[in-house]
C-alpha positions as CSV (number, residue, x, y, z in Angstrom):
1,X,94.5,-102.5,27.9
2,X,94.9,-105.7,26.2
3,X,96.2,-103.9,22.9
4,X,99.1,-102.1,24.8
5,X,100.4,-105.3,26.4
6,X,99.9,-107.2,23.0
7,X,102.6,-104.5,21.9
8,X,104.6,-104.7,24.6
9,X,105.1,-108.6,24.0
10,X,105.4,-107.8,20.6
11,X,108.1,-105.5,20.8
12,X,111.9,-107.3,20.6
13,X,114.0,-107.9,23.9
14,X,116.9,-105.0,23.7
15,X,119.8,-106.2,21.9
16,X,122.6,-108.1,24.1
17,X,125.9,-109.4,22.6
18,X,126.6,-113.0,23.1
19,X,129.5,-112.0,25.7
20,X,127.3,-110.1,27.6
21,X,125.0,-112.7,27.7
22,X,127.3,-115.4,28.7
23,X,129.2,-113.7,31.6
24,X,125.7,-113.0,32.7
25,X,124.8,-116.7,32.2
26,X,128.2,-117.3,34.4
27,X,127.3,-115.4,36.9
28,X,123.8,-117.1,37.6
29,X,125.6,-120.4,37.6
30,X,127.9,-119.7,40.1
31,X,125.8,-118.3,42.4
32,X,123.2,-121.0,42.4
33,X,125.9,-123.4,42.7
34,X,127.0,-120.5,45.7
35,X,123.4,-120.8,47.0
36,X,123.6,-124.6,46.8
37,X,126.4,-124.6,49.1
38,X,124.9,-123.0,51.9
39,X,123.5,-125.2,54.5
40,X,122.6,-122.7,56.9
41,X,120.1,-120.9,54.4
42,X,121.5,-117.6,54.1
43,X,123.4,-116.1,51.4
44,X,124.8,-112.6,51.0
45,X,122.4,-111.2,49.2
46,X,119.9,-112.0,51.6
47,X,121.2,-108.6,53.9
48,X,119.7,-106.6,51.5
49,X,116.5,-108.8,51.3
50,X,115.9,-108.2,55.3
51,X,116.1,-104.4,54.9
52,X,113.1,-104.6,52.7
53,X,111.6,-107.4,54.9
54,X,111.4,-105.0,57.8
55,X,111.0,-102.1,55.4
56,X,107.6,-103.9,54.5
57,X,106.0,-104.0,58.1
58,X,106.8,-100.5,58.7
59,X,105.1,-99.9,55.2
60,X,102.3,-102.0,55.3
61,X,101.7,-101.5,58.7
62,X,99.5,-97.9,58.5
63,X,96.9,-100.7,57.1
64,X,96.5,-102.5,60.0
65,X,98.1,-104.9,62.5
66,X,97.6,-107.8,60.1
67,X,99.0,-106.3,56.7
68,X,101.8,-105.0,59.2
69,X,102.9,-108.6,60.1
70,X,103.0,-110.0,56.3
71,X,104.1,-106.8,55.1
72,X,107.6,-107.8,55.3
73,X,107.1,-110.8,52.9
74,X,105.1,-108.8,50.8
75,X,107.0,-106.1,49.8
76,X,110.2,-108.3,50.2
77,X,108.7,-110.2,47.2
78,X,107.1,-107.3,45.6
79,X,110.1,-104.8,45.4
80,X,111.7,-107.4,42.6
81,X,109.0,-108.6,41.0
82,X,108.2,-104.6,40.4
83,X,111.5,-103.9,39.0
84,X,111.0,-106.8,37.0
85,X,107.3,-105.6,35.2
86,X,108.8,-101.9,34.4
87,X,112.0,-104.1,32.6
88,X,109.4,-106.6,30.9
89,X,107.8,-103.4,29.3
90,X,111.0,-101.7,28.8
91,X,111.9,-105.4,27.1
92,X,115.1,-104.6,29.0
93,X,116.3,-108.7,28.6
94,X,119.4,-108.5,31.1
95,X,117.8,-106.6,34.1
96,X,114.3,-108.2,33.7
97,X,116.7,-111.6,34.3
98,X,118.3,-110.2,36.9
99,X,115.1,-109.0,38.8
100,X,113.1,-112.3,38.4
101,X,116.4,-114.5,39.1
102,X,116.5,-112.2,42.8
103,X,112.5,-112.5,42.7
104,X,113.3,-116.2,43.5
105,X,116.2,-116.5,45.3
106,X,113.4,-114.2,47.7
107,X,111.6,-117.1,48.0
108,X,114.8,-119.0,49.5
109,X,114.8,-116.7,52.0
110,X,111.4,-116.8,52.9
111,X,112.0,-120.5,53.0
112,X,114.1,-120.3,55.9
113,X,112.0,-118.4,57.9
114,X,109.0,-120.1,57.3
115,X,110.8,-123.9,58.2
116,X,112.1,-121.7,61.7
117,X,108.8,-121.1,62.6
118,X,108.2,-123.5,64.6
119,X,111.1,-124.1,66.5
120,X,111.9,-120.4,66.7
121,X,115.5,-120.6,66.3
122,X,116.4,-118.0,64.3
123,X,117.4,-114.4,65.8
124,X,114.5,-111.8,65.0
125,X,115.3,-108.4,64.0
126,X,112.9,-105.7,64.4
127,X,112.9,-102.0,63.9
128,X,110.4,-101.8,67.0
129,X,111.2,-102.5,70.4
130,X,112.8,-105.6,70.4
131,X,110.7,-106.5,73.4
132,X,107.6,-106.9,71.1
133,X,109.5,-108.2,68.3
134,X,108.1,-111.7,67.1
135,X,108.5,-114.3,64.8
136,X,106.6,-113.4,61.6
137,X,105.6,-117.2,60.3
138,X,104.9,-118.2,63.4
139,X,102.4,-115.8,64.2
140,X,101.2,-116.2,60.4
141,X,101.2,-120.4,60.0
142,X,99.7,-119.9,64.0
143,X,96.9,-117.8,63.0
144,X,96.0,-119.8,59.9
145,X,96.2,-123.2,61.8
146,X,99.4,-124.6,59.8
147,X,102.1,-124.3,62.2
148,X,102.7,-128.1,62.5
149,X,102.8,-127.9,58.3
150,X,105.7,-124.8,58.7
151,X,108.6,-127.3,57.0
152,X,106.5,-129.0,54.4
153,X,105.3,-125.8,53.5
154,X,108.6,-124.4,53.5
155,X,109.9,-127.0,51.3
156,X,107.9,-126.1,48.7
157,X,108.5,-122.4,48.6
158,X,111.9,-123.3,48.6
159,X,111.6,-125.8,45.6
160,X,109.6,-123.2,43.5
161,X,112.5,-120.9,44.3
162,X,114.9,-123.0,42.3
163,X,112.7,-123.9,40.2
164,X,112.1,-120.3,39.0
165,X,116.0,-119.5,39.2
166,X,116.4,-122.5,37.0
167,X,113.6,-121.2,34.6
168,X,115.0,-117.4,35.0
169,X,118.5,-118.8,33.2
170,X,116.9,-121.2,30.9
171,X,115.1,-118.3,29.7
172,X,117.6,-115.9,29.3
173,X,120.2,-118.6,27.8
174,X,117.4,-119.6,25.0
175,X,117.3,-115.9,24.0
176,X,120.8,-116.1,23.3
177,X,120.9,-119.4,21.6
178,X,117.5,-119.6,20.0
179,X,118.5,-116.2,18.3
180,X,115.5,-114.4,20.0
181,X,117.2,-111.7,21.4
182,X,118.3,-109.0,18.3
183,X,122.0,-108.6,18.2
184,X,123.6,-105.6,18.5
């Protein structure tokens, strides 16, 4: 097992011309400086990011009332980060970017929700009866005894979010300018 991934991080990132590389590079920066923008904590991309939220408790939830309720978060942060080991193996450099960059911005998300959880603010969707529906980090920080932590907490998810959209573009720009991406 260690001897196939010691080939797999051997092997050379696909090849990516320097235009390529920089409209991609473009693109990152002007959606974190998008995301930056957003007070209210929800971008666009974040519709698609609640489909698999909600996905994930229906998924998760055949294991159990517990798994059902983190479910959402789980696969919500697992669908990406998926994507983004089958690209790492394919050594597939602009689409394993692009996965781990939306891997983060998930955590944004999550962000939100988790800072609403005490105040409750936020409108819940469900794909239940919205009479049962409840809020997800509530129930979550509630159970585990850190509700009155929920924005503290949520700062910090929210900070490693950046912080790994920061490192996803600083890692894809040094394999453009420390030549370690093979050009085509």
């Amino acid at each position: 097992m260690i001897g196939h991934l010691n080939e797999i991080v051997e092997r050379d990132w696909q090849s990516v011309s320097r235009w390529a590389l920089g409209a991609w590079l473009v693109f990152y920066g002007l959606f974190l400086i998008y995301a930056f923008s957003q007070d209210h904590g929800f971008l666009f991309i974040d519709s698609a990011n609640l489909v698999v939220h909600e996905a994930g408790h229906l998924l998760f939830g055949w294991l159990g009332p517990t798994l059902g309720l983190w479910g959402g978060t789980i696969l919500q942060w697992l669908v990406p980060l998926l994507l983004a080991a089958y690209f790492f193996v394919q050594r597939q450099t602009i689409a394993f970017a692009f996965c781990m960059f939306f891997f983060f911005e998930n955590w944004l998300y999550t962000a939100t929700y988790m800072a609403d959880a005490r105040s409750m603010s936020l409108p819940l969707v469900t794909v239940g009866d919205p009479d049962f529906a409840e809020h997800d980090w509530h129930a979550m920080f509630s159970s585990l005894g850190v509700l009155q932590y929920d924005t503290r907490i949520a700062w910090t998810i929210r900070l490693l979010g950046w912080c790994g959209m920061f490192a996803t573009v600083l890692w894809l720009a040094s394999q453009t300018f420390l030549g370690r991406v093979n050009r085509p």
